[in-house]
Structure formats: structure tokens, C-alpha cells
N, C-alpha and C positions, 0 to 999 in steps of 0.2 A: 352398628349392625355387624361390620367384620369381626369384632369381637366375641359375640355372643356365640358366631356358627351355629347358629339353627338355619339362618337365609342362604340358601343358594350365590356365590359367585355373581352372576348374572343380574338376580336383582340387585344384590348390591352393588357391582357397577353400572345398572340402570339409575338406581337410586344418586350415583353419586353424577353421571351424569346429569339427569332434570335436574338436582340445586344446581351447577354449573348454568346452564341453560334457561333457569327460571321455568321450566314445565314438569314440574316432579311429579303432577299429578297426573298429567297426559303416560309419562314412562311408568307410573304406577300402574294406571289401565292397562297401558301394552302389555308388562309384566303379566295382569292379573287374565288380560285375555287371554295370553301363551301355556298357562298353566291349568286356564279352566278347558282348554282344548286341549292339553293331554289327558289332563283328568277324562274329560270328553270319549279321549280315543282310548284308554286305558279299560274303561265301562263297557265301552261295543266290545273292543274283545272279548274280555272275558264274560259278558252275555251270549257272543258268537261260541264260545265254547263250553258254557254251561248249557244250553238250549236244547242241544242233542241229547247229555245227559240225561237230563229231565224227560226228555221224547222217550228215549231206551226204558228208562225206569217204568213210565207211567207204562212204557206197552208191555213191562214184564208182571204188573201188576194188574193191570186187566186181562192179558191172558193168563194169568192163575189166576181168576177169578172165574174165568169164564170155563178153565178145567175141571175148576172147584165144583162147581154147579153144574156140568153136563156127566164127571165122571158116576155120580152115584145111579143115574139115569140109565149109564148105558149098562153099569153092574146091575140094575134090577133087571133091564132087558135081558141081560147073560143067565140071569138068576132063573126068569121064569119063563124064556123058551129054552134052555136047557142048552145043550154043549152046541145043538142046530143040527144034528145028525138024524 
């Protein structure tokens, strides 16, 4: 595993730990719990920070929607009671 450097430090002195210890498997879960909790926290963020995004978009797209469909409304109003004078 140190050779290769794809594995993080850490597991691999966890890994070399448990053979020492006879629990490789237990330090493998530790390992694999610690990393699916970053994973974990890595997710909420960037949800916590796309979310509003998505909030902003969706509202700039219903409201031109909703300008879309009332402007021609109010131009026939304009159209056919005249300037209002």
C-alpha cells in the first residue's frame, strides 16, 4: 500500500497497525467510518450552498414567467383605453 500512493498516510498506518494487533478489520471500519463522515460532511456543504442557488434561479424564472403573461395584458389595457387622459 505505501508504494502504490493512492492510500492516504493514515490508512496505511492504520492498516499496518491492525496486522500488528490482529484487528485489521475493526481499523479498516474505523478507517472506512472516518471517511464516509467526511464524505458525509463534504455533501451538506455543498447542498447548503447549492440550495439557495437553485432558490434564486427558480424565483428569476417564475418571475419572468409571470411578467411574461401579465405584460401583454397590461399593453392591451394601454392599447385600448388610450393614453387615460
Amino acid at each position: 500500500m505505501k508504494e502504490v500512493n493512492v492510500f492516504p498516510n493514515m490508512v496505511v498506518q492504520m492498516v499496518a497497525i491492525g496486522e500488528e494487533s490482529g484487528s485489521l478489520d475493526g481499523m479498516l471500519d474505523k478507517a472506512a467510518t472516518y471517511y464516509e463522515e467526511m464524505v458525509d460532511n463534504l455533501v451538506d456543504g455543498l447542498t447548503s450552498l447549492i440550495e439557495p442557488i437553485i432558490m434564486s434561479f427558480l424565483g428569476v424564472v417564475i418571475g419572468g414567467l409571470i411578467i411574461a403573461m401579465y405584460l401583454p395584458i397590461f399593453s392591451m389595457g394601454d392599447a385600448i383605453g388610450g393614453s387615460g387622459h
